[in-house]
BALOKE-364352 format. One record per residue (C-alpha): x, y, z. Coordinates in nm, 2 decimals, always signed. Layout:
# residues N
+--------+--------+--------+
!     c1 !     c2 !     c3 !
+--------+--------+--------+
!      X !      Y !      Z !
...
+--------+--------+--------+
***
This chain:
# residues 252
+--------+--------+--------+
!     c1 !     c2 !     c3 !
+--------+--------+--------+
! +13.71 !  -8.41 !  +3.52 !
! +14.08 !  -8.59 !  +3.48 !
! +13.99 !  -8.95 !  +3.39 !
! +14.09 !  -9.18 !  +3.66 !
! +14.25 !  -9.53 !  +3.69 !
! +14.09 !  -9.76 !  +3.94 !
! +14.20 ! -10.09 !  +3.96 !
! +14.09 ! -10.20 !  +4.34 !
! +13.74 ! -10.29 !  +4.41 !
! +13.71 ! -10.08 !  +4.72 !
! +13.90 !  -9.76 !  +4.60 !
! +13.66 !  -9.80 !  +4.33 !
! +13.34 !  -9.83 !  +4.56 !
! +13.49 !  -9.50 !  +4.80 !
! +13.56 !  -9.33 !  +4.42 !
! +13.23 !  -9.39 !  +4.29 !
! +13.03 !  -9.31 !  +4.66 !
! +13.22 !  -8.98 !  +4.69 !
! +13.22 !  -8.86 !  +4.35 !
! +12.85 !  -8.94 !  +4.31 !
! +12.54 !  -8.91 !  +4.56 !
! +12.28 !  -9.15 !  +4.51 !
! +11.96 !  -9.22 !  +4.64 !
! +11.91 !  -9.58 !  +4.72 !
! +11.75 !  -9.78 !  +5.00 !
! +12.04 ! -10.09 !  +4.93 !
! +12.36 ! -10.15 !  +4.84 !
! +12.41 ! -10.00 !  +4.50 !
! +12.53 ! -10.20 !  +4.22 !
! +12.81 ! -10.07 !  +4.00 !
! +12.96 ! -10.20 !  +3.66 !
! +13.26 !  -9.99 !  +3.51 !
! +13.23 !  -9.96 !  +3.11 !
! +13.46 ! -10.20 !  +2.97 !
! +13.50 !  -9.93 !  +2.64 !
! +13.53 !  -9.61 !  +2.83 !
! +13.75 !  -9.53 !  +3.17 !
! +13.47 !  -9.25 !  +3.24 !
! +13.16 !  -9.44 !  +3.21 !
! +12.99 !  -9.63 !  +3.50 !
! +12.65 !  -9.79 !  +3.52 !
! +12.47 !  -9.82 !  +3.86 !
! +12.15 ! -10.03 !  +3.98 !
! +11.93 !  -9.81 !  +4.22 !
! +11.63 ! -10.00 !  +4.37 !
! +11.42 ! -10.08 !  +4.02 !
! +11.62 !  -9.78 !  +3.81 !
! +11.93 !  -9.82 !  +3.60 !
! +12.16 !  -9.50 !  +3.58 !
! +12.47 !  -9.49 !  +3.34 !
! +12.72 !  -9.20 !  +3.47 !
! +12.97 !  -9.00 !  +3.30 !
! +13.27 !  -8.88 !  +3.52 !
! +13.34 !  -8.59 !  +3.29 !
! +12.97 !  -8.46 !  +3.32 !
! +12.75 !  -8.34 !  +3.59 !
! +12.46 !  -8.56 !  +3.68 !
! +12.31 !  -8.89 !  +3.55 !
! +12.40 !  -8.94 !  +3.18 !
! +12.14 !  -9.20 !  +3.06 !
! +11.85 !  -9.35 !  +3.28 !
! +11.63 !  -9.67 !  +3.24 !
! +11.31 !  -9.62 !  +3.50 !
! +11.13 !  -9.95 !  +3.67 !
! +11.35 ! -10.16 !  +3.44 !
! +11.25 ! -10.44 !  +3.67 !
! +10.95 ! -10.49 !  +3.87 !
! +11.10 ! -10.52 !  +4.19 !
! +11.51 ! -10.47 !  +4.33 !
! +11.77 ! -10.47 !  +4.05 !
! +12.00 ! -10.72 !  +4.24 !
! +12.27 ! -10.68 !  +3.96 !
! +12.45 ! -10.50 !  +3.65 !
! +12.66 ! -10.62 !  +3.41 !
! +12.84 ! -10.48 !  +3.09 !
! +12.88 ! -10.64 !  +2.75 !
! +13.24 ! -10.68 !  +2.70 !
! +13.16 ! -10.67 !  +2.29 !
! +12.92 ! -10.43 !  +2.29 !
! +12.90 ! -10.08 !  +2.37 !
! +12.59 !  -9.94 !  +2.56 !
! +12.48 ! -10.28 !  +2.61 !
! +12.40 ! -10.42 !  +2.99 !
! +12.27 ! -10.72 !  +3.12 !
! +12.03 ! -10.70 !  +3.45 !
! +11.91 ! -10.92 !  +3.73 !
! +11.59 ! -10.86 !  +3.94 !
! +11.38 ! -11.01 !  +4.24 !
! +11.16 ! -11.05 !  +3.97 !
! +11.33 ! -11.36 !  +3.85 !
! +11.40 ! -11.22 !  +3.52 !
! +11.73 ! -11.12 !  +3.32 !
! +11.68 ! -10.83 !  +3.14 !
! +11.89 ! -10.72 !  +2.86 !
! +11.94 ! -10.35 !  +2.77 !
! +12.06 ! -10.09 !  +2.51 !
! +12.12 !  -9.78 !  +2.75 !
! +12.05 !  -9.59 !  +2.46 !
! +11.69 !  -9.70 !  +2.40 !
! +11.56 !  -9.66 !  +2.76 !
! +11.16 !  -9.79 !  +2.70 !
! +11.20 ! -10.15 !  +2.68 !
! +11.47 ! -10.40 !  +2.71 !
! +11.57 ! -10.61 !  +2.38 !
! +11.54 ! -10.97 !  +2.54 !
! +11.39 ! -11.11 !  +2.91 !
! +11.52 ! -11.44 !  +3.01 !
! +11.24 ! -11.56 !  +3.27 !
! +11.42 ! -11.91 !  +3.32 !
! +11.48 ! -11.83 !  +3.77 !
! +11.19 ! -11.94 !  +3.98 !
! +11.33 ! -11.70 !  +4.29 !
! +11.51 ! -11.34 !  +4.25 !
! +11.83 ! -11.33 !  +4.02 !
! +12.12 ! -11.25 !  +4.24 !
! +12.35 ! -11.21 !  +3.97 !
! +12.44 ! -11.24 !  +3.58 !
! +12.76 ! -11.21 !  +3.41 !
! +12.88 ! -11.18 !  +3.01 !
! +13.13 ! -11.41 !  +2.93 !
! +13.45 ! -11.18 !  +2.87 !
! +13.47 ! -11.32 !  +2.58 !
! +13.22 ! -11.45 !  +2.37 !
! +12.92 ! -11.23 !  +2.52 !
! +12.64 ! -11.45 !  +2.38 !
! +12.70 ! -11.65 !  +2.67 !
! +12.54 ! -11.57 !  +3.04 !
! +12.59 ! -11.71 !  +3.32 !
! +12.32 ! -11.67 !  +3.60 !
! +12.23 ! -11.72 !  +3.99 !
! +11.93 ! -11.69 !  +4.20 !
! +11.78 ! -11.81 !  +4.55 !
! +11.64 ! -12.11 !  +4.35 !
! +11.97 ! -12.26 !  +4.42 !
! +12.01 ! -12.30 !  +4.07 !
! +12.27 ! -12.17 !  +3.80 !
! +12.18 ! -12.08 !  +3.44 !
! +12.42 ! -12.11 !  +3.12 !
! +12.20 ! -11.88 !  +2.90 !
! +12.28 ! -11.80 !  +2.49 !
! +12.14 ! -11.49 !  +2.39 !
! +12.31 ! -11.46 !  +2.06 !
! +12.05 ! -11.23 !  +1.92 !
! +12.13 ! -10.96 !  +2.07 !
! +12.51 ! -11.05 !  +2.10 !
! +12.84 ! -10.91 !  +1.90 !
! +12.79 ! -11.25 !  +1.68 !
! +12.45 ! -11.19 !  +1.56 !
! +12.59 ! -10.99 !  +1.25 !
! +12.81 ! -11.30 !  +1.12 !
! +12.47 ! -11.49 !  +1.17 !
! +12.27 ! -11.33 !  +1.00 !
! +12.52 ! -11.24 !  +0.70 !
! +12.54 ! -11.62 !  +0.65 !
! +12.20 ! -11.67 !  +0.70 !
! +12.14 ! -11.40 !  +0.44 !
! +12.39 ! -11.57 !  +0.20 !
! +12.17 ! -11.93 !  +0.20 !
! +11.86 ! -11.77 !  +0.15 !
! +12.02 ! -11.59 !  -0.17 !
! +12.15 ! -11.97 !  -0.28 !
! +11.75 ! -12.11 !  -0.29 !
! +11.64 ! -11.76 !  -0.43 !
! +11.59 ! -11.77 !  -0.83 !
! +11.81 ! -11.70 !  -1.10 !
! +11.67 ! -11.38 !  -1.10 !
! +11.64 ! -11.24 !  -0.80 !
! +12.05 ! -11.35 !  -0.76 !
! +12.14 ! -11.04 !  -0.92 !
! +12.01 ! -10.85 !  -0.63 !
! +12.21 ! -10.91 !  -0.30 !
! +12.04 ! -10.65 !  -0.09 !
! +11.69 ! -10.52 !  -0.07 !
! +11.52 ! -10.83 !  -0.23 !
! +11.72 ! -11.07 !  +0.03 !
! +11.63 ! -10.82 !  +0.32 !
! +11.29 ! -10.81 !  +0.27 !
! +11.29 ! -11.20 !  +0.27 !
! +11.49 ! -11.24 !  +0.54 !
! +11.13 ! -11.15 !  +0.81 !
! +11.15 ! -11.10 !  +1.17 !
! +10.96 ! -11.51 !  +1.16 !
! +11.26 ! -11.61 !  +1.00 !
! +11.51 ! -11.42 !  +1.21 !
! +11.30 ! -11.56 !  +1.54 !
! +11.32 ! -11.92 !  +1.37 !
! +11.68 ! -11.88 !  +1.29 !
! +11.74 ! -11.76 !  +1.67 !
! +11.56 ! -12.07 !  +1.84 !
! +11.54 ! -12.31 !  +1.61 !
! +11.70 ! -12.64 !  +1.81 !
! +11.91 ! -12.88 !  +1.62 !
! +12.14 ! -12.62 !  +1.45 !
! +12.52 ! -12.58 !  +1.36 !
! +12.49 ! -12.24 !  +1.53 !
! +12.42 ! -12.10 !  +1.87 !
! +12.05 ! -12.06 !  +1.91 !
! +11.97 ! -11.82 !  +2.21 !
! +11.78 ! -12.02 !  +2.50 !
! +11.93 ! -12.24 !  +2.78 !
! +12.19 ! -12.45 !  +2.73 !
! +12.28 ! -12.56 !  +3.09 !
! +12.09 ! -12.56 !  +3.45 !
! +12.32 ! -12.66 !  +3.73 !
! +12.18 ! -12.78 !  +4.03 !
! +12.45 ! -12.89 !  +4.26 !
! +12.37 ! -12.59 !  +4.50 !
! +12.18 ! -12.67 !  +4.81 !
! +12.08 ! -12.30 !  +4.94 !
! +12.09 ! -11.94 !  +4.78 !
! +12.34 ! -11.90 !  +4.52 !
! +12.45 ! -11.54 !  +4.55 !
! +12.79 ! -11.51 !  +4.33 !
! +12.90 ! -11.63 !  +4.05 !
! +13.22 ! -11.54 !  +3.79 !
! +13.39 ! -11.64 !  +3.46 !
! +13.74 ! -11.73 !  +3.45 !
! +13.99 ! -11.48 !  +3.38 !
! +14.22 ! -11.72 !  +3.18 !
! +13.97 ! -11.98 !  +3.06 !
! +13.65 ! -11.85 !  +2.87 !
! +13.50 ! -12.21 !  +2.93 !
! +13.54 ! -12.18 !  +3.30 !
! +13.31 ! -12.04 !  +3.56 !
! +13.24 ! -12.07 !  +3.94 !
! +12.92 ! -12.06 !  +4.17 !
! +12.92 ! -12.01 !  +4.54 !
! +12.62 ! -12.05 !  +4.74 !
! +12.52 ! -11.98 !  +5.09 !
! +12.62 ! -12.23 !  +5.25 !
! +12.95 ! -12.21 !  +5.13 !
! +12.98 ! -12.46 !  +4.84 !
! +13.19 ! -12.31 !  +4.56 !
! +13.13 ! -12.51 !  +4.23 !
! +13.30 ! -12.52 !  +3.91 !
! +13.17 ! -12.59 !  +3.55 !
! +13.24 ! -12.64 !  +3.22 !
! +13.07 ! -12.50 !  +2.89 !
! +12.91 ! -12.82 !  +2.72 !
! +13.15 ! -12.86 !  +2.39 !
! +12.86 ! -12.91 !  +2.21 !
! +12.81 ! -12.55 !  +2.30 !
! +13.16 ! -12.46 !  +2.22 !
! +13.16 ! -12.63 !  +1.83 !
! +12.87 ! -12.42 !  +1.77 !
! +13.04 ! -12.10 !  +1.88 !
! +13.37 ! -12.22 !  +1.65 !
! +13.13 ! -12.27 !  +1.38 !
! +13.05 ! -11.86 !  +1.41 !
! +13.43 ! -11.76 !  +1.45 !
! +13.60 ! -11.99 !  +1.17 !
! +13.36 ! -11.99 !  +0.91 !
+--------+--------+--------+
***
């Protein structure tokens, strides 16, 4: 199949409902691959599908990766195969597509279902989040970002700097076995640091009903925008304190 452009939402929707059947009680979900032109990723009721348009059939599948209704899909801009998901469940899910049996992190931080979540275009650590809470969630989850590398390869260097004279001489295996999944979890969470820690960093609560939609800026990566039920559209700000530590991971 001759990979094809689509730029509007609803040629996209009539592309994707004609070229694909699916079997769904709701309005499906659909995210577009932001590394591939033929690779789509679809929420049916509590399954995840990823499709290929130059095969036949469902490429990968995730099954009951949410308790109840997937309410939304999103795709790591940094990242390929990664996906973020949003459930009546109140939980954020995220995914390797890949490794179908359990997600890599759950953010359980909504008290009603999750109508959406969106990566930051470009610094994916950060999430933004909605739900019928009437709340909005600024979410790190640098963990299981593209920035956890540089993280953990500075992390890696200071823990070499305390080690002893002898075990200097060794920058691999000795400092990797040091380096434990407690340290990487303390390292992750750990408040008070120079460097993003995954958690939340912001709740918003200027909504007064359901807040169903929410986006990023296309020219601002600071910037992004709620709208509720009743109409309210609001617009926030990334903390700076937020945005030092993120400098703090791209210029050292």
């Amino acid at each position: 199949m001759n990979n094809t452009n689509v730029t509007d939402d609803s040629i996209e929707e009539h592309f994707i409902d004609n070229l694909f059947t699916f079997n769904s009680d709701y309005k499906i979900k659909r995210v577009w691959s932001p590394h591939s032109g033929d690779v789509f990723v679809t929420a049916n009721n509590e399954d995840i599908l990823s499709w290929d348009c130059r095969k036949d059939g469902i490429a990968m599948k995730i099954e009951n990766a949410h308790e109840m209704l997937v309410q939304d899909v999103d795709y790591n801009p940094n990242k390929p195969y990664f996906i973020a998901t949003a459930g009546n469940d109140c939980n954020i899910k995220i995914w390797d597509i890949r490794l179908p049996n359990e997600p890599l992190k759950i953010m359980s931080d909504h008290s009603h279902w999750v109508w959406n979540v969106k990566f930051n275009h470009y610094h994916d650590q950060l999430l933004i989040s909605s739900s019928s809470d009437c709340q909005v969630n600024l979410q790190s989850a640098v963990s299981v970002s593209s920035s956890a590398k540089f993280l953990e390869e500075k992390s890696l260097f200071v823990i070499d700097e305390k080690s002893d004279l002898e075990e200097k001489n060794s920058m691999d295996d000795s400092i990797n076995m040091n380096y434990s999944s407690y340290e990487q979890e303390l390292f992750y969470t750990g408040a008070g640091t120079s460097h993003p820690v995954d958690g939340i960093i912001s709740t918003y609560d200027q909504h007064e009903d359901s807040v169903y939609s929410i986006t990023w800026s296309n020219s601002d990566p600071w910037i992004f925008g709620s709208l509720s039920y009743d109409g309210r559209f609001v617009i926030n700000i990334v903390p700076s304190e937020e945005k030092y530590k993120i400098f703090n991971i791209t210029c050292s």
